[in-house]
C-alpha angles and dihedrals in degrees: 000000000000130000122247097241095066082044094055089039086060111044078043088060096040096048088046088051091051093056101036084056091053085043084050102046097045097057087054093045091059096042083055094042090054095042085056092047090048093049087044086059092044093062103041086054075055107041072058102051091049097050091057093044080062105040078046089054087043099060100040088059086043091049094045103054111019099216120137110218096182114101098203086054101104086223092053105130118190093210095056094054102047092051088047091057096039080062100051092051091057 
């Protein structure tokens, strides 16, 4: 048999060890959950950044030639177009 003593000794390690491992886990869990958080901003500064580099794009090529390419534009002009893309081919 064994004496009370090693048996409380036990459960009072185990119970301890059970704790100490939701302690644990949850301290893990929030430093996770605010690394996640801070990559989701991240890429959304990105995805930004990204969408004005391309609206930038997007006016400097309006500006330079002057050609409309939407069709629904009333000063679309199919010529144009097609000239503009017969030079850029080349």
């Amino acid at each position: 048999m064994v004496s009370s003593t090693v048996n409380v000794a036990r459960y009072t390690a185990l119970f301890a060890g059970v704790f100490y491992g939701i302690y644990h886990r949850r301290s893990l869990q929030k430093a996770h959950d605010h690394e996640k958080e801070q990559h989701a901003i991240h890429h959304r500064e990105q995805l930004i950044v990204q969408a004005k580099q391309a609206w930038h794009q997007k006016q400097e090529s309006a500006k330079g030639d002057g050609v409309v390419t939407d069709p629904e534009d009333p000063r679309f002009d199919l010529e144009k177009l097609i000239a503009k893309w017969e030079k850029e081919s080349l």
